[in-house]
Each structure stands twice: as C-alpha cells, then as structure tokens.
DRENLUM-372382 format. One record per residue: residue number from 1; residue in one letter; x, y, z negated of N, C-alpha, C, O, CB in turn. Coordinates in nm, 3 decimals. Glycine has a CB too. Example, Ala and Ser with C-alpha at 12.3 -4.5 7.8 and 13.67 -1.06 7.14 Angstrom:
BEGIN
- pos  code  n_c1  n_c2  n_c3  ca_c1  ca_c2  ca_c3  c_c1  c_c2  c_c3  o_c1  o_c2  o_c3  cb_c1  cb_c2  cb_c3
- 1  A  1.319  -0.569  -0.780  1.230  -0.450  -0.780  1.320  -0.330  -0.780  1.424  -0.332  -0.846  1.131  -0.447  -0.905;
- 2  S  1.285  -0.225  -0.708  1.367  -0.106  -0.714  1.290  0.003  -0.787  1.341  0.114  -0.804  1.408  -0.060  -0.572;
END
This chain:
BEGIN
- pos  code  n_c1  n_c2  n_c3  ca_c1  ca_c2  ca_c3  c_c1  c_c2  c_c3  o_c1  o_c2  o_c3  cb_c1  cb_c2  cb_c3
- 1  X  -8.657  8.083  -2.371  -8.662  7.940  -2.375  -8.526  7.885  -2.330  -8.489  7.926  -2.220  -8.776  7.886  -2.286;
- 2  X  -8.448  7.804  -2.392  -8.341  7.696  -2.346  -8.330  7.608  -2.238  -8.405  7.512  -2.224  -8.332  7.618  -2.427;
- 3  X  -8.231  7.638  -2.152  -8.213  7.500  -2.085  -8.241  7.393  -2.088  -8.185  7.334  -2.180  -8.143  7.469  -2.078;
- 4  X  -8.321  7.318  -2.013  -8.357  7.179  -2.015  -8.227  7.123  -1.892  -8.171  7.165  -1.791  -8.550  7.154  -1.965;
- 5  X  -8.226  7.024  -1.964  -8.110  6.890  -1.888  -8.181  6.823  -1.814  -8.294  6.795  -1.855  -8.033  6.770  -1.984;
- 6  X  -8.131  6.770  -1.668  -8.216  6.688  -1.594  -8.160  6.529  -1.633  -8.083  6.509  -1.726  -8.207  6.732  -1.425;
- 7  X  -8.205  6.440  -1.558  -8.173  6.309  -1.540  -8.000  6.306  -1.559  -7.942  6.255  -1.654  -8.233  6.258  -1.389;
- 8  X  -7.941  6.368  -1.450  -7.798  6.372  -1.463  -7.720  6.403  -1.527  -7.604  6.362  -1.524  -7.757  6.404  -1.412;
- 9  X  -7.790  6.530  -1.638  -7.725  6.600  -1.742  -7.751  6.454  -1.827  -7.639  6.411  -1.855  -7.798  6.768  -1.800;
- 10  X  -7.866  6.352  -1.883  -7.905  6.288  -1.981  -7.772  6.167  -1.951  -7.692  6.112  -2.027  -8.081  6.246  -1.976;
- 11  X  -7.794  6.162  -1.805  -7.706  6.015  -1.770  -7.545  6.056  -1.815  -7.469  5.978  -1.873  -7.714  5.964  -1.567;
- 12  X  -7.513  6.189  -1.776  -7.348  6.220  -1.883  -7.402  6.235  -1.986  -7.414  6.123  -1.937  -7.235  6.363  -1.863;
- 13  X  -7.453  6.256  -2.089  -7.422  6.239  -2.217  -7.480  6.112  -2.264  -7.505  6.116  -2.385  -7.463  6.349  -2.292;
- 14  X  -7.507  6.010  -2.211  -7.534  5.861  -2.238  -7.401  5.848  -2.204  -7.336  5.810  -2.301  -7.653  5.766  -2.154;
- 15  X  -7.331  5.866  -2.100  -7.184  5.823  -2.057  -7.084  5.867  -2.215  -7.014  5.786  -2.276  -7.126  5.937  -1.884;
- 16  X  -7.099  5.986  -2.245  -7.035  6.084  -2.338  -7.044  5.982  -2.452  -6.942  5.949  -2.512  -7.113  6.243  -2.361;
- 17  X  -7.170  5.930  -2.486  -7.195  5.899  -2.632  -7.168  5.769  -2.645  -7.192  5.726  -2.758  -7.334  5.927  -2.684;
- 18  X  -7.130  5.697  -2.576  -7.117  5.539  -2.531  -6.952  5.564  -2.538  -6.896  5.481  -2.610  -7.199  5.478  -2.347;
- 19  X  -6.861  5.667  -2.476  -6.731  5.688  -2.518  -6.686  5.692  -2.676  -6.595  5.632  -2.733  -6.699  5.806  -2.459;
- 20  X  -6.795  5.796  -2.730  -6.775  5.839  -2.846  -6.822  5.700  -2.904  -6.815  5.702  -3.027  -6.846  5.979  -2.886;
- 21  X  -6.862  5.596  -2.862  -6.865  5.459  -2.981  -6.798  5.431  -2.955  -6.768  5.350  -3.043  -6.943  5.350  -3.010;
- 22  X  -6.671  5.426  -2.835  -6.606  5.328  -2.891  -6.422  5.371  -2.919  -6.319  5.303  -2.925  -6.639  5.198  -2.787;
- 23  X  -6.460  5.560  -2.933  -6.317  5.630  -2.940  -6.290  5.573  -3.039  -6.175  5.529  -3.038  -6.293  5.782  -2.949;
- 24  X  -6.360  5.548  -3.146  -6.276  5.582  -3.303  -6.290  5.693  -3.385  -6.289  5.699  -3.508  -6.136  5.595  -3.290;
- 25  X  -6.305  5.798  -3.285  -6.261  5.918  -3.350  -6.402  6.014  -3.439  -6.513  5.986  -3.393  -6.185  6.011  -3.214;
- 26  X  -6.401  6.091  -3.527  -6.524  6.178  -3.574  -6.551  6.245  -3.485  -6.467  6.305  -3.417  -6.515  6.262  -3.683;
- 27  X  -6.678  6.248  -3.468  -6.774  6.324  -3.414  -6.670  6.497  -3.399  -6.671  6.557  -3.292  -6.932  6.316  -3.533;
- 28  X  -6.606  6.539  -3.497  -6.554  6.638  -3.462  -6.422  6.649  -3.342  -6.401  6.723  -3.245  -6.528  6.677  -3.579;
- 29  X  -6.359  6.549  -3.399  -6.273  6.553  -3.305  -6.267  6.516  -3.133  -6.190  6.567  -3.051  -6.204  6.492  -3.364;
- 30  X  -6.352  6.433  -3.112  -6.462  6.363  -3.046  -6.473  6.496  -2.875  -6.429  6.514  -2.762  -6.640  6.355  -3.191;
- 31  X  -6.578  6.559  -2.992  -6.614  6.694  -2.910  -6.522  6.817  -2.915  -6.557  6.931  -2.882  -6.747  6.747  -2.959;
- 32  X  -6.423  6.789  -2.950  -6.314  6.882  -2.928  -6.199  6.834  -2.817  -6.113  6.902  -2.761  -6.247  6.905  -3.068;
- 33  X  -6.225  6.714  -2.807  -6.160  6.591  -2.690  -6.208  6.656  -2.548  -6.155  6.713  -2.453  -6.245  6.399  -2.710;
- 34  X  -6.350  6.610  -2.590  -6.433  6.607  -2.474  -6.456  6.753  -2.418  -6.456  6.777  -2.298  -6.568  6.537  -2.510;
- 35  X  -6.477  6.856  -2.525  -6.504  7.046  -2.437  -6.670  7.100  -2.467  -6.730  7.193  -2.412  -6.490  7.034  -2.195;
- 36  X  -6.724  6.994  -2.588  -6.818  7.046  -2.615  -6.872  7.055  -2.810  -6.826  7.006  -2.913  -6.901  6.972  -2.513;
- 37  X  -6.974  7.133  -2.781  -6.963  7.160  -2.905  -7.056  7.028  -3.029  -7.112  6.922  -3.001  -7.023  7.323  -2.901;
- 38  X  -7.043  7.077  -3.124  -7.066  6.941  -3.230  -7.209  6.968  -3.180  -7.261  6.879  -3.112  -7.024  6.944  -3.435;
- 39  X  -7.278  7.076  -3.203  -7.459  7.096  -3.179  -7.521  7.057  -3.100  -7.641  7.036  -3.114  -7.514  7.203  -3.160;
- 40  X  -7.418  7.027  -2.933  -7.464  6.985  -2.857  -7.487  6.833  -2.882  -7.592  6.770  -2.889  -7.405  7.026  -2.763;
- 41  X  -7.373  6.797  -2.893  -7.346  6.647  -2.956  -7.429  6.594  -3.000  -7.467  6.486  -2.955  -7.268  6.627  -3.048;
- 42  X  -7.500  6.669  -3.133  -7.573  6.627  -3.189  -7.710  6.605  -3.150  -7.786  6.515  -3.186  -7.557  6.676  -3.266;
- 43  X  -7.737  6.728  -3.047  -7.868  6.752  -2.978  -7.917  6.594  -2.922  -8.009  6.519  -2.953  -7.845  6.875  -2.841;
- 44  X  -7.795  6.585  -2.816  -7.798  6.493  -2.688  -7.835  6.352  -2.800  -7.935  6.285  -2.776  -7.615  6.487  -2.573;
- 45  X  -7.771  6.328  -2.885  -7.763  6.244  -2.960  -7.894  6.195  -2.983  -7.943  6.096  -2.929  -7.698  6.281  -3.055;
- 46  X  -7.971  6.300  -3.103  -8.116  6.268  -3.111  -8.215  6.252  -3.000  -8.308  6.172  -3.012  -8.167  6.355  -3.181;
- 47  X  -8.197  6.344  -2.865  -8.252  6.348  -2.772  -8.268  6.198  -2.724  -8.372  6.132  -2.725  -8.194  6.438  -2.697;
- 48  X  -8.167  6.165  -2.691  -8.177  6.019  -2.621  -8.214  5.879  -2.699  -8.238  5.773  -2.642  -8.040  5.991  -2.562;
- 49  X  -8.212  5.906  -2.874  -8.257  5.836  -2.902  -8.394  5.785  -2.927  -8.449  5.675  -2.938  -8.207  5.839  -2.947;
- 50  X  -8.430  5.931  -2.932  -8.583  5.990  -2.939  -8.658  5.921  -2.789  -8.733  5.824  -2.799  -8.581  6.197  -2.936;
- 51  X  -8.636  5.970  -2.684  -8.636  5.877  -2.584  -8.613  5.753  -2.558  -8.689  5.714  -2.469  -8.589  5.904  -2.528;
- 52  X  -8.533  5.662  -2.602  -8.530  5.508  -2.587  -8.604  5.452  -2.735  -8.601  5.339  -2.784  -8.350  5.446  -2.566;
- 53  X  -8.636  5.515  -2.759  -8.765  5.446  -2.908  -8.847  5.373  -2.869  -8.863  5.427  -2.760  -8.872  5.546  -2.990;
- 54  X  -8.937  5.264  -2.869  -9.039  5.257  -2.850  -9.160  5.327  -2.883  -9.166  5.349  -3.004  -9.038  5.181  -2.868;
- 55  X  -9.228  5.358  -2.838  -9.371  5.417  -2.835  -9.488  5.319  -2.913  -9.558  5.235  -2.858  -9.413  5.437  -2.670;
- 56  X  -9.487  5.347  -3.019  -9.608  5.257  -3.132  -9.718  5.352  -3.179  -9.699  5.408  -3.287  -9.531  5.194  -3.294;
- 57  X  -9.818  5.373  -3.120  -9.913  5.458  -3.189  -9.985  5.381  -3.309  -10.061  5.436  -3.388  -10.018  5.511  -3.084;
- 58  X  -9.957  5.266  -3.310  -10.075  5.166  -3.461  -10.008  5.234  -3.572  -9.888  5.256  -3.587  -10.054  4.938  -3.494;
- 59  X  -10.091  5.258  -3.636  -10.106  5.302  -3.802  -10.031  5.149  -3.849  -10.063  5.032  -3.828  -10.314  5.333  -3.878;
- 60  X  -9.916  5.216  -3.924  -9.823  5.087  -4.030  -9.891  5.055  -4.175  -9.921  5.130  -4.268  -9.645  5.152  -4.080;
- 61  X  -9.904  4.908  -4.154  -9.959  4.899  -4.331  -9.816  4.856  -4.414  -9.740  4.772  -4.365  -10.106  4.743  -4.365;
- 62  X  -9.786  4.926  -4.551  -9.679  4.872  -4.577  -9.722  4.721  -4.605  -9.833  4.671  -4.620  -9.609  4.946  -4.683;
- 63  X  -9.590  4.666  -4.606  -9.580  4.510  -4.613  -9.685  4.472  -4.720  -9.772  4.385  -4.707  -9.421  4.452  -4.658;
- 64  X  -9.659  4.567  -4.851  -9.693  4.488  -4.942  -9.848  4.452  -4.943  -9.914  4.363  -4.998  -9.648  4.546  -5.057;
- 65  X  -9.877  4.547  -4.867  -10.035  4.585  -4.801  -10.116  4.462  -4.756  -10.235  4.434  -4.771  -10.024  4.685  -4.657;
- 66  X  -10.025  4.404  -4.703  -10.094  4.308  -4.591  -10.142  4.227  -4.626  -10.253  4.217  -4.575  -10.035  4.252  -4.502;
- 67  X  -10.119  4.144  -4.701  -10.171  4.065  -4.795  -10.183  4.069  -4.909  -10.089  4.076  -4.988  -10.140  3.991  -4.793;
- 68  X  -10.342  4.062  -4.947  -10.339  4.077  -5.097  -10.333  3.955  -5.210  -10.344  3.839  -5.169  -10.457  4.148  -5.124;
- 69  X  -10.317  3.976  -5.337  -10.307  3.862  -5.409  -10.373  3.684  -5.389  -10.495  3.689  -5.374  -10.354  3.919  -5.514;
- 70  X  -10.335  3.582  -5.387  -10.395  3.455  -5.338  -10.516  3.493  -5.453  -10.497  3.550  -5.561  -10.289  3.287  -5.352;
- 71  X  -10.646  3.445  -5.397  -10.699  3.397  -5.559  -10.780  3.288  -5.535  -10.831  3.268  -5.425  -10.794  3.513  -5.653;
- 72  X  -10.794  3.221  -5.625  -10.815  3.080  -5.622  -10.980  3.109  -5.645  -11.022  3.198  -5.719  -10.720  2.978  -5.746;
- 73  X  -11.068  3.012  -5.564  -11.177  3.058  -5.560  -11.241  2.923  -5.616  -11.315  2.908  -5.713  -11.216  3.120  -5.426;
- 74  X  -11.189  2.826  -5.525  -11.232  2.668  -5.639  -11.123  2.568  -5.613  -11.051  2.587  -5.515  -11.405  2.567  -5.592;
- 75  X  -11.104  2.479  -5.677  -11.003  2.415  -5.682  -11.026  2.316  -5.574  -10.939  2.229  -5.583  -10.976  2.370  -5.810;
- 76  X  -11.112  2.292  -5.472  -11.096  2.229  -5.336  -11.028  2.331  -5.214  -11.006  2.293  -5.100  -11.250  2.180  -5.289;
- 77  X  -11.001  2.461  -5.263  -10.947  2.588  -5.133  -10.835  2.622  -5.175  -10.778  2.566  -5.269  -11.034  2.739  -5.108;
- 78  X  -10.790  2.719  -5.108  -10.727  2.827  -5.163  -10.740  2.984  -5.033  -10.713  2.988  -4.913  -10.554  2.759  -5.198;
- 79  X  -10.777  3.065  -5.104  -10.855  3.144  -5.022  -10.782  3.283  -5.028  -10.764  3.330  -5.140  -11.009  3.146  -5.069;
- 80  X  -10.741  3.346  -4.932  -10.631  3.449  -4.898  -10.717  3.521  -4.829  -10.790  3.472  -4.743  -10.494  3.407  -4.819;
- 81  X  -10.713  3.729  -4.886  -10.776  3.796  -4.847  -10.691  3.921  -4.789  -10.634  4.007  -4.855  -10.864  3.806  -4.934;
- 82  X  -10.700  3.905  -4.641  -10.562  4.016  -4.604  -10.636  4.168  -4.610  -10.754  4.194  -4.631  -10.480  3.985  -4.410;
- 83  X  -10.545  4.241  -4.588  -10.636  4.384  -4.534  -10.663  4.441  -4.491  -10.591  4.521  -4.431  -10.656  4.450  -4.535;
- 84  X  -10.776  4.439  -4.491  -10.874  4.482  -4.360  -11.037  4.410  -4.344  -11.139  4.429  -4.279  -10.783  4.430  -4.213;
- 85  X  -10.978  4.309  -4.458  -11.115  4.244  -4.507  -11.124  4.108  -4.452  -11.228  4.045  -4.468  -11.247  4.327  -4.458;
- 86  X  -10.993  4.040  -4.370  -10.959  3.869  -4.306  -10.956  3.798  -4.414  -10.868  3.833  -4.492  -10.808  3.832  -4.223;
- 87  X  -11.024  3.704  -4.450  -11.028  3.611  -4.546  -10.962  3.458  -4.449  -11.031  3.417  -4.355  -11.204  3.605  -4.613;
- 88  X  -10.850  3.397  -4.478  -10.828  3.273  -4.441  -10.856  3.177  -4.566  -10.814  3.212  -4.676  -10.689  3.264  -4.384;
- 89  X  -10.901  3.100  -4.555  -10.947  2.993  -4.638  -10.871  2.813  -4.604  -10.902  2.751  -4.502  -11.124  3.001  -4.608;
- 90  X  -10.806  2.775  -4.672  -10.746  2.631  -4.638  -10.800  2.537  -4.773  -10.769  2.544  -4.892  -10.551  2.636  -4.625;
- 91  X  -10.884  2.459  -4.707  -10.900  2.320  -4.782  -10.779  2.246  -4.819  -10.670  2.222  -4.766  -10.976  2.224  -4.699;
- 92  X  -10.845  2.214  -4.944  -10.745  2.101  -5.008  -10.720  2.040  -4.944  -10.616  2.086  -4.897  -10.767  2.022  -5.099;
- 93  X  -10.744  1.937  -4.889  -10.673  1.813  -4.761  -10.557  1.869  -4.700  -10.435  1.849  -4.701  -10.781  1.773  -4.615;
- 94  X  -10.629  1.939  -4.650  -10.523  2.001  -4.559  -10.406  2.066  -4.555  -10.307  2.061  -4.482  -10.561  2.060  -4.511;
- 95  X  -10.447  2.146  -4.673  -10.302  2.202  -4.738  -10.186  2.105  -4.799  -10.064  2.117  -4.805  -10.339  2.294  -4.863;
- 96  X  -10.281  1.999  -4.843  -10.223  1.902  -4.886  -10.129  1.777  -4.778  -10.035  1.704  -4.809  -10.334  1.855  -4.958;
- 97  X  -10.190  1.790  -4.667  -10.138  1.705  -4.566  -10.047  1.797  -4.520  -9.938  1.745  -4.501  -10.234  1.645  -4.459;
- 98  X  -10.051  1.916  -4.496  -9.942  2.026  -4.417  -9.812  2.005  -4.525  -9.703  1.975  -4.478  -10.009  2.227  -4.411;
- 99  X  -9.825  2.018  -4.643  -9.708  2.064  -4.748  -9.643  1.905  -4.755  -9.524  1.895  -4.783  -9.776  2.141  -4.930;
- 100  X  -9.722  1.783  -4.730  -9.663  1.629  -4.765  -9.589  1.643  -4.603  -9.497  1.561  -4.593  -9.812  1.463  -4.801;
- 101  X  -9.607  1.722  -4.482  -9.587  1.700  -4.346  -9.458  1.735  -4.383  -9.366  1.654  -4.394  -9.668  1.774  -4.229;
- 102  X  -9.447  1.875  -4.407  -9.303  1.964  -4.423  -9.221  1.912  -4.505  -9.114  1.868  -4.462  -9.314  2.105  -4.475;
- 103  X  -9.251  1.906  -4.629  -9.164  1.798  -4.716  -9.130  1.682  -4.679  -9.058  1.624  -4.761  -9.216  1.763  -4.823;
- 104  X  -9.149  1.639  -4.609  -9.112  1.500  -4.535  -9.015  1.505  -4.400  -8.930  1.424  -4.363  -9.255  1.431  -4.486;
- 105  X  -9.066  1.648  -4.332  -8.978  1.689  -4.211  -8.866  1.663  -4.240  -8.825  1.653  -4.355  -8.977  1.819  -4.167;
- 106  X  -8.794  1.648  -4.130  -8.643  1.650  -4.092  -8.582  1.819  -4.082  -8.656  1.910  -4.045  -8.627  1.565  -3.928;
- 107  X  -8.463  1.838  -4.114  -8.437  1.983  -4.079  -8.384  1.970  -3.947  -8.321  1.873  -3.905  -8.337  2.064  -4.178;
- 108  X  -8.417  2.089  -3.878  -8.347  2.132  -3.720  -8.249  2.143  -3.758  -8.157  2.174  -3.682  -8.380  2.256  -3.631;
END
C-alpha cells in the first residue's frame, strides 16, 4: 500500500499548486522547478480537487428533463407538467396581469 499524506503534506501541495497558477510555466517545467515529479503533480492535483467538491448525493435530471412540453389544456389556463408528476397550472387573469405587470416594468 502507498503513502498517505497528512494535513501538512495536503497544505504544501495547495501551497505548490497555487504557485504553479500563477508561475506561467507547464506543468513540466513547473515540477522540474519545484523537485517533483509530473505524477505526483498530477496526483495532488486531483486529490485536492476531489476533496474541495461539494458533496451532492441527489440524482441529476438533465435540464431538458425538467420540464416537459407546455400543453394547453383550455384556453382559460395554461398548464405545465414538470417531472416527477408537478403540474403548475396559471389562469388566464393572471398570467395575463403578470405579463401586462412586466411589460410595463421599468428596467433595473
């Protein structure tokens, strides 16, 4: 089994890789600067990013997913069926007073 890095090993190569943004230089030359090798480089690299990720266990719906087609159910609604089975429904009035509101707004 391989060496594991502690806290202090992670905190120099956050130091290391924060240099390497703003040397300029390729990744090769980089770690030929610095006294280590490209693999490591690369290791530390994914390592720490892998670590500052957020943590999302929810199942992703693609976008296009999320909402499915409008369909017009009677001409007093208009009735939107997302997925997962959410039906929002907006009356005529209302849609009608929201869209005369916005069109009328001022821009920020």
């Amino acid at each position: 089994m391989g060496r594991q890095g502690g806290p202090r090993k992670a905190a120099q190569w956050r130091r290391r890789l924060a240099r390497h943004g703003t040397s300029g230089l390729p990744v090769t030359q980089f770690c030929a600067r610095e006294g280590v090798s490209v693999s490591a480089f690369d290791y530390w690299r994914r390592r720490l990013q892998a670590d500052a990720a957020p943590v999302d266990d929810r199942p992703k719906a693609p976008a296009h997913d999320l909402v499915a087609p409008v369909e017009v159910v009677s001409t007093r609604s208009v009735t939107t069926r997302f997925a997962g089975g959410v039906v929002m429904e907006i009356p005529e009035d209302l849609l009608t007073t929201a869209l005369r509101t916005l069109a009328e707004a001022q821009p920020c």
